[in-house]
Phi, psi and omega in degrees: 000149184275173187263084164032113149235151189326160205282157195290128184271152195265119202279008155220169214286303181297314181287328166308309212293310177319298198309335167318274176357289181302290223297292176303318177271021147348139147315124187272163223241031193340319181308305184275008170296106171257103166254134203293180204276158214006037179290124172272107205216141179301161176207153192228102144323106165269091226212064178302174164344124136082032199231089157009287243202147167265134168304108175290124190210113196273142149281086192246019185233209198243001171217147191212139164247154184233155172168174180281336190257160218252344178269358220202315188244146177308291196249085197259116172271091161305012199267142174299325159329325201269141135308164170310312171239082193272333191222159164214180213204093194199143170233180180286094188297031166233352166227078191304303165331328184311175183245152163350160145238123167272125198206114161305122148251074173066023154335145160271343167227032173052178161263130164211153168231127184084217171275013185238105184263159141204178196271003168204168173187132149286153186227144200236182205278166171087000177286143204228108200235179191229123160289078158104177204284151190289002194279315207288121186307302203288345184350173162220103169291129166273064201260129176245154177239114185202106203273142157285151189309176204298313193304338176290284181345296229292308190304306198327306171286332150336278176308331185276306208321321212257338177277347161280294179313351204265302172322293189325288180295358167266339150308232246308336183273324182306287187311274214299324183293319165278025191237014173194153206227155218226326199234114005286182153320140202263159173279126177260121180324091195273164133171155199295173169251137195278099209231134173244108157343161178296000188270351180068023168211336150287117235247107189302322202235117166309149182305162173208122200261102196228121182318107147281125210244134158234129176302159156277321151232167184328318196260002149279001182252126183334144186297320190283006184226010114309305191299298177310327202286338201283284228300295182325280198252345170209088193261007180241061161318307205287305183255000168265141146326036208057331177256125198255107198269000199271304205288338163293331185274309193289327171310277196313331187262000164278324184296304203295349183260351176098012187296191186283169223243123191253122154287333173044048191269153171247168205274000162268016202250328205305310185303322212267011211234317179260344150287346175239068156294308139014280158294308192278327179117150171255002203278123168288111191208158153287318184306319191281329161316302176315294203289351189241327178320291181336279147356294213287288178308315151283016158275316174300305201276317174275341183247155156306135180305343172270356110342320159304318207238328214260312190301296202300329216270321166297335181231353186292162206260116147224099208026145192090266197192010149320093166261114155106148163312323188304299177288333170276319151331358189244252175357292179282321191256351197032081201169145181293162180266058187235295130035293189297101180293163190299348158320284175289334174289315170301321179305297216278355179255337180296321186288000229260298225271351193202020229293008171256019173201005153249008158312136199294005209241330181255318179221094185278298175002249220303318161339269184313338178270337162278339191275317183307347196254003205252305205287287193331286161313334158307295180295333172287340175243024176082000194258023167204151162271189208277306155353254181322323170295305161335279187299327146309347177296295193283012185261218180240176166256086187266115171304165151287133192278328201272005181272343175295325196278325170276331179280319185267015176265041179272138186242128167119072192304312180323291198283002168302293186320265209280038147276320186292315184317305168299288199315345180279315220293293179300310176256329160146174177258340146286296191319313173318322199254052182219005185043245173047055171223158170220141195227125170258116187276176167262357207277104173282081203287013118328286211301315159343274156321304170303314173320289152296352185259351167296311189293312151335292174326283151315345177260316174298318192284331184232349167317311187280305177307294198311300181125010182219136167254353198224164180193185160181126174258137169233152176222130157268114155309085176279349148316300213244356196060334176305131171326070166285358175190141176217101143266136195253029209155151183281310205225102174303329205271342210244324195193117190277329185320131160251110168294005189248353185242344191275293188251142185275110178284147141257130211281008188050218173302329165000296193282338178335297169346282219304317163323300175292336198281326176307282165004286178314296198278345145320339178104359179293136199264145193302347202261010181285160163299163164184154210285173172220354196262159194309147163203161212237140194204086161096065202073005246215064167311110171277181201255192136260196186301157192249322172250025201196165174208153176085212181246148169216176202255195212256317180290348161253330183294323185298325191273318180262291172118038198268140170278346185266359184284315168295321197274312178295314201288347188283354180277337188270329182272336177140120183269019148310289171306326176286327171301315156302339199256322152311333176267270232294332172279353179130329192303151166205017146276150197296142185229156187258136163267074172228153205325298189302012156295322159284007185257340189126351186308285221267151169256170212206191183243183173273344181264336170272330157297318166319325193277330192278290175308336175252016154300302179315298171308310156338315193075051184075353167276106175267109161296095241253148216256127184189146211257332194276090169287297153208174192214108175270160180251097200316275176009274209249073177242155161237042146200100201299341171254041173233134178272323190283013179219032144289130169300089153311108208231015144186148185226115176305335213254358168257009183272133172332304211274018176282135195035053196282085182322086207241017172181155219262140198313295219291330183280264200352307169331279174325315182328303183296318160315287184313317171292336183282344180280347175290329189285310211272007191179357181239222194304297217264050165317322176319340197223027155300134179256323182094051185235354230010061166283156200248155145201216179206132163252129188231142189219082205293166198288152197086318218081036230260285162284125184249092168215165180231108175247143172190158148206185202248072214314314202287355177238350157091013170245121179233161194217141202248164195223130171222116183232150192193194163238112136011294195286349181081355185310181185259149194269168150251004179299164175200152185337302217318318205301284195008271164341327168262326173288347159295296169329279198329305199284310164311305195311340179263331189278288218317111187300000000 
């Protein structure tokens, strides 16, 4: 074979110029374009005739010619269609960034896109033209490709997202905006919350029938009580549209996090909530929110914030039959709120979150720590000086003697407080405070009555000796749960605290029940044995029986009330269960599963163990312990002195947690039997009625704690009983007073 020979050199001056020529119009070789992994580059789709699949070709330089001959052109198309030089593909090689130019170079069957040819285009990605008319079968399709990066999309799709919701809600504020009207001001259904004993007719706190007044503008109401209502409940007023998105973002991220639970309403979403109930609804939903949004916003656009703000200080609720600043200024202070020093004004905007239980006349304690957190937000946004803060700080809050006179003739003060409570509970705690309610209670005021002159009694008569100053009784409907008698304190006027809904106690021997009741329902039988001798259970030596000896059954342990006895059966049954067997009766503070739980360790409320023992009583159908029967809604009557042609907007007995099956006739049978033998022969001798009444007596270490849960199954009533100190000192007392003021005090309810 000859050896390769060289390439032929060009013997004249015109075969240089040619050989030039070729080389720069040279094919570029695209099969040998190696590009790195996901290097992002434009590429222009080629797709001849009857051709599967189109030819991919990256663009990586600033110019290209496409045409059929293969010596001219960059991008070579076999088709008859195609000219020699039909097209060419270039940008500005000094702006690299520019986009493509599509430009015929004088083709015989053009360029076209769609039916439309033409001679020059920029071209953007996904556009797609035809090498001669699209009629013709040989056509040859072009397409180029070059997506912009993801953050351009991610802005692109961004700007249509937000500019399609942005229509959408603006359709949508249009339609909703004609179904309720801003201008005038609508007259708002004013009236109180109503709160009635069971008979549906006696009224726990008498009415107090008070003119109601409103100022004309703004600059009559004391400087300091615009200024507390901002600085409080809305400090950026001034500058959000009705809707506060920082204070809305912050609320939803407290909720999504599991905190207590936040509205994050402005004092226009407040306003627009208690003057268009109508529209927004009293139901706690997102649609109402949404829907007091609305509102809000077409309030920001026809009035002005001072207008606005003028509206608020004249109709917001702040308890009793109080509508408006004017009126509670008259009431608490007797003087206008033109008046109002920086003291009262702080006060009377501090009352704002609660205003029938944080008024200075039922709880001044707490009164002052909200006026003081009032001042405080003041002096932090500049609108008083320190000076001036100071001095409101130290000064008292002196009341009107004749509002003294009214507030304190509520009668069952404890369970009035904690009707409001339950009512944020049910409805939400804005909703709750804008009033126009009427709430029909369980509340028996005989029973009432006994109910406190027991505790009295008992505290006077035996307090000093014994060693307690305090106390607190419930009496429970254990068929229905309802509350019929609650006292939480010797003296509402002296200590606003409710012990029976407040404070977490430890329940001592009480708690034992939920143990033998684990046991039962595990299938361990009353009649097994357990050990009385001392034993050791998680690292931790108990003592023995204190009154029993040998081994006994469940029915003497329960009754003499031996710890080591209790302890055995919660190891046999599980304390994981026993811990279940308390959620399933009603407890819901928090409990540890370690031995001493069954001695009484963790703690609890006098309403919620109470509540647990008349389950028991029930024969396991649990009732959740409650003061609220129903709540009409004044506002949406079509007769305001007919109560029955009121909206009902809540019934207990359409409530979830109602007649709940949370333990079997038959252990609940036993529960009882074991429990009638502590009266009848063990610990609660004290509180025999000659009833078969059933109960349990507990006595925390000092004697710190004192109680008697106990009922009277044939009358359906149970009653938790509790005496102590505040302060936790130690008692010289034993479960027995517990126990006699629960007789003595039955000995009056009981028919």
């Amino acid at each position: 074979m000859s050896p390769p020979q060289p390439p032929q050199q060009p013997k004249t001056l015109l075969g240089t110029i040619t050989q030039v020529t070729q080389t720069v119009l040279a094919k570029v070789h695209f099969s040998r374009l190696a590009l790195k992994p996901n290097a992002r580059v434009p590429e222009l789709w080629v797709q001849d005739a009857g051709s599967p699949k189109p030819e991919v070709y990256p663009l990586l330089g600033d110019r290209y010619i496409i045409g059929r001959s293969s010596k001219t052109s960059d991008i070579v198309v076999r088709n008859p269609v195609v000219s020699q030089t039909h097209a060419s593909l270039s940008r500005d090689i000094h702006r690299p960034n520019t986009p493509f130019y599509l430009k015929d170079e004088n083709s015989t069957n053009g360029i076209f896109r769609g039916k439309r040819r033409i001679t020059s285009t920029p071209i953007r990605h996904r556009q797609t033209f035809t090498l001669g008319p699209p009629e013709l079968a040989d056509c040859v399709q072009v397409q180029y490709i070059d997506p912009p990066p993801w953050y351009v999309r991610a802005a692109r799709w961004s700007f249509y997202t937000s500019s399609g919701v942005a229509g959408l809600v603006a359709v949508f504020l249009g339609v909703e905006w004609q179904k309720f009207q801003v201008r005038p001001f609508p007259i708002s259904m004013q009236g109180p919350v109503v709160v009635y004993a069971r008979d549906g007719a006696t009224p726990l706190r008498p009415p107090f029938n008070n003119a109601h007044r409103e100022l004309n503008q703004l600059s009559e109401f004391s400087p300091y009580l615009s200024n507390a209502l901002v600085a409080s409940e809305d400090s950026r007023y001034y500058w959000h549209f009705g809707v506060d998105p920082i204070g809305t973002l912050r609320a939803l991220s407290v909720n999504l996090r599991g905190g207590s639970l936040q509205g994050g309403s402005t004092l226009t979403q407040q306003l627009a909530r208690s003057l268009f109930r109508d529209y927004v609804g009293t139901e706690d939903s997102a649609g109402r929110k949404i829907r007091e949004a609305i509102v809000s916003l077409k309030l920001e656009t026809f009035y002005s914030k001072d207008e606005l703000l003028l509206t608020y200080l004249n109709r917001v609720y702040l308890g009793i039959d109080l509508y408006g600043f004017e009126d509670a200024a008259r009431f608490y202070f007797a003087k206008s709120a033109a008046d109002l020093t920086l003291s009262e004004a702080a006060t009377l905007v501090g009352i704002l979150p609660a205003p029938n239980a944080f008024n200075p006349v039922q709880n001044y304690q707490l009164a002052v720590k909200y006026r003081d957190g009032v001042i405080y937000r003041m002096r932090r946004l500049g609108m008083v000086t320190q000076e001036e803060a100071d001095r409101a700080r130290r000064s008292r809050i002196e009341v009107n003697p004749r509002a003294v006179e009214i507030l304190g003739s509520t009668i069952a003060p404890y369970f009035y407080s904690h009707v409001f409570a339950e009512l944020e509970e049910l409805l939400g705690e804005q909703l709750a405070r804008e009033g126009n309610f009427i709430v029909e209670t369980s509340l028996d005021p005989a029973i009432q009555t006994e109910s406190e002159k027991a505790l009295q009694n008992m505290v006077q008569t035996n307090g000093t000796q014994f060693g307690f100053s305090q106390g607190a009784v419930v009496t429970l409907d254990s068929r229905t749960g309802e509350i019929l008698a609650l006292t939480g304190g010797v003296d509402y006027r002296q200590s606003q605290f409710n012990r029976a809904t407040q404070a977490l106690r430890q329940p001592g021997s009480t708690f034992k029940v939920f143990a033998y009741g684990a046991a039962l329902d595990r299938g361990i039988s009353p009649g097994q044995t357990f050990s009385c001798e001392p034993f050791s259970w998680s690292g931790q030596t108990y003592s023995g029986c204190e009154r029993s000896s040998g081994s006994i059954d469940m029915y003497q342990g329960m009754a003499q009330s031996e710890n080591s006895v209790a302890l055995r059966i919660a190891r046999d049954a599980g304390l994981d269960q026993v811990v279940q067997m308390a959620r399933r009766l009603g407890i819901q503070s928090e409990l540890k599963a370690v031995p001493g739980l069954v001695l009484g360790q963790s703690e609890v409320t006098v309403l919620e163990l109470t509540g647990a023992f008349g389950a028991i009583a029930n024969r396991g159908v649990r009732n959740r312990p409650h003061a609220i029967q129903r709540i009409f809604d004044t506002s949406d009557c079509s007769d305001r002195d007919d109560l029955s042609t009121c909206r009902v907007i809540y019934d207990y007995q359409s409530d979830r947690s109602a007649n709940q099956d949370v333990l079997s006739g038959e252990v609940s049978d036993t529960l009882t039997v074991l429990l009638q033998g502590v009266i009848r022969g063990g610990t609660g001798n004290s509180a025999s009625l000659g009833l078969d009444e059933a109960g349990k007596t507990g006595t925390t270490n000092d004697n710190v704690d004192l109680w008697f849960v106990g009922y009277v199954p044939s009358q359906e009533l149970v009653t938790g009983v509790w005496l102590g100190n505040d302060d936790n000192t130690p008692t010289s007392g034993s479960s027995a007073q517990a126990a006699q003021l629960w007789r003595d005090y039955m000995r009056q309810i009981v028919p």
